[in-house]
N, C-alpha and C positions, 0 to 999 in steps of 0.2 A: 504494500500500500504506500501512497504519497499523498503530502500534505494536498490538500484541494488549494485551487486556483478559484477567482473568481469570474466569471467569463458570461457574455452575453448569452450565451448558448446552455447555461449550467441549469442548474433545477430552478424553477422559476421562483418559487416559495424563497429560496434563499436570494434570489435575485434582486425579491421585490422588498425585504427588509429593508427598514432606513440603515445606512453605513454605518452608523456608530452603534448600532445590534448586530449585524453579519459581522463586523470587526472582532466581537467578543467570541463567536463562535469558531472564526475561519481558523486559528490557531490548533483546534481541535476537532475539524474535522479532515479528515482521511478519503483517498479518492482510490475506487477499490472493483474491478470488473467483477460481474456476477453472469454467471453460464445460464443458459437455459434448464429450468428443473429443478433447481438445486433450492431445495428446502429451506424458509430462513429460519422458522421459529412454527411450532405447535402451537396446539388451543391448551390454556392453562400454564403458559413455558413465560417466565420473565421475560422482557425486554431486556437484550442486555446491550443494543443498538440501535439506535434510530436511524434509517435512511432516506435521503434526498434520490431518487433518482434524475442521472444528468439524458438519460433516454431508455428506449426497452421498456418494458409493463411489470408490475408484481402483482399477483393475482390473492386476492383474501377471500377464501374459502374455509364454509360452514362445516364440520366434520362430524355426518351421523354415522356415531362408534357403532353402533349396534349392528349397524346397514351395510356400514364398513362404506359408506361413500360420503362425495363431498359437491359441494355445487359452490359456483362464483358467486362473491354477492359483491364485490368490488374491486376495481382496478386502480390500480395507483401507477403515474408516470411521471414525466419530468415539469410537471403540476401539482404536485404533489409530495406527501415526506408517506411513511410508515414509522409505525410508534411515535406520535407526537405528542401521544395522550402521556406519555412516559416525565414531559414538564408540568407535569401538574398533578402528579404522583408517581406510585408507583405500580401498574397495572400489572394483573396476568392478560395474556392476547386469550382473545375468545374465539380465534380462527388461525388457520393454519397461512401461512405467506409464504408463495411459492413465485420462484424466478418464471413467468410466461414468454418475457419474449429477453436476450441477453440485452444487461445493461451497465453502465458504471454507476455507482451510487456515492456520493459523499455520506460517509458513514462518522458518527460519533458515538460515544459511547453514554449509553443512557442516562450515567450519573452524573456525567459533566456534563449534560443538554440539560440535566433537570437543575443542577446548581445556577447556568447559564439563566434558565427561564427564570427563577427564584426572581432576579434582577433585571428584570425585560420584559415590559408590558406590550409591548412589542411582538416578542416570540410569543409569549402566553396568549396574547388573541391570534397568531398566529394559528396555532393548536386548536384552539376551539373554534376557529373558522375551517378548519380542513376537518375537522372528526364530523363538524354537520354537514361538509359533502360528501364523507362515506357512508355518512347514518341518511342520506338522501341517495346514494347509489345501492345501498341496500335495502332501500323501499321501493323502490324504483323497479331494479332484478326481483323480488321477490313478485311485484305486481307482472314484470313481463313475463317470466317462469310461468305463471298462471293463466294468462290472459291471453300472450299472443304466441300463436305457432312456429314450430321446428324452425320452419325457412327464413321469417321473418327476426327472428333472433341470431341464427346462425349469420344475416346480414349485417344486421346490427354490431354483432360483436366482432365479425372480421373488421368493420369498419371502424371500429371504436380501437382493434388491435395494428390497422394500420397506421392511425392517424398515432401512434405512439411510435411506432417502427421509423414515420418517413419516408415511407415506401410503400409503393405499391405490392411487392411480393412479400409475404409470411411465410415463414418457417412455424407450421404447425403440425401433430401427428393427428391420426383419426384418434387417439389415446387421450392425447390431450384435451386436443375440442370436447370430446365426449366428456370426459373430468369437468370443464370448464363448465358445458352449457349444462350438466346434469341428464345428458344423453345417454344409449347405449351408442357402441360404438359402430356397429350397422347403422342406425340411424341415422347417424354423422355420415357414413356413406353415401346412404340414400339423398340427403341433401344437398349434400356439395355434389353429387353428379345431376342432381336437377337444375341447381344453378349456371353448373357449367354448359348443359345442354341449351341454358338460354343463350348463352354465350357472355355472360358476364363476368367469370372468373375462368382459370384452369386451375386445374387440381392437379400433381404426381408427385409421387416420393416425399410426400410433407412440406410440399410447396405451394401452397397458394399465390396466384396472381391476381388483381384485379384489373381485368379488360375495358370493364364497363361501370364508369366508378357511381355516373349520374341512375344510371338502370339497379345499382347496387342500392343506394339511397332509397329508392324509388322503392324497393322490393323488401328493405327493413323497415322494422316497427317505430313507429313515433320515441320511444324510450331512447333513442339514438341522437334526434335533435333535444332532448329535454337533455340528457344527461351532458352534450356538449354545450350546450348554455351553461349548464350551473357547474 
């Protein structure tokens, strides 16, 4: 890991502090790649780090132990922190955080963001301005999950995953999708070969393209412009 830099391009959240708050923190945070998949933290597991991501997705997922499955209820990207509730105590996570799409994150370590925040009314509305837009993207997933079908969500979320990638192609598995949207994994098949048959994306080897990005729009669920407003 290396000390973080401050840069136009970095996590917005830190971006948009006044300078004499990002100052207190830049000293202690760490800039640090994260792979696709790679597990950050369990439901019930301390925070023992907050991350910024500077791009890439982390995905926070509900985990029914009994069922042995899990569904997305929120995404975090370079709009975003994970564990920020961690300045204003000391939380267990209630969901699992898993790397969706590779990212860099500026990572700190919890006790020194929560000493940090102690002194920074600043970061502390910070915090409690970002947990009520996951506590609105888990209102939100849990209303889509219910309400609107396979196809319509499966657009939604590749869109909501590229607009964090920057790119038009994803690196997704049928394994994953299926994790994510709370699919089976034929399902996830059957989808993405219906979409592609419209001609709006390709599908191979865990790669998604998007061909037709106005038709793609067109063809996900409203939850898509709500959740990029807020």
């Amino acid at each position: 890991m290396v000390p973080n830099i401050r840069k136009s391009s970095d996590n917005k959240l830190l971006a948009a502090l006044p300078p004499a708050h990002f100052d207190r923190l830049a000293p202690h945070l760490l800039s640090q790649p994260l792979i696709q998949g790679l597990v950050l933290l369990e439901p019930g597991a301390k925070f023992d780090q907050v991350y910024f991501p500077h791009s890439g997705m982390l995905s926070l997922l509900v985990v029914m132990r009994h069922e042995e499955k899990a569904v997305e209820t929120a995404t975090v990207g370079r709009e975003g922190v994970v564990g920020a509730m961690t300045g204003l105590g000391d939380p267990e996570s209630s969901v699992r955080v898993v790397v969706q799409l590779p990212t860099t994150v500026s990572a700190i370590t919890a006790s020194k963001f929560r000493e940090i925040a102690k002194k920074s009314d600043a970061i502390r509305a910070m915090c409690l301005r970002f947990n009520e837009v996951l506590l609105l993207q888990a209102r939100v997933s849990a209303a889509c999950n219910i309400l609107h079908p396979a196809e319509s969500r499966f657009c939604r979320w590749l869109l909501q995953s590229a607009d964090r990638a920057e790119s038009d192609t994803v690196g997704l598995t049928q394994d994953f999708l299926a994790e994510m949207l709370g699919l089976r994994r034929t399902s996830v098949s059957d989808v993405a070969a219906k979409i592609q048959a419209l001609g709006v994306i390709t599908y191979s080897r865990g790669r998604i393209e998007i061909v037709d990005r106005p038709a793609l729009e067109r063809l996900s669920c409203e939850c898509y412009e709500t959740l990029l407003e807020h």
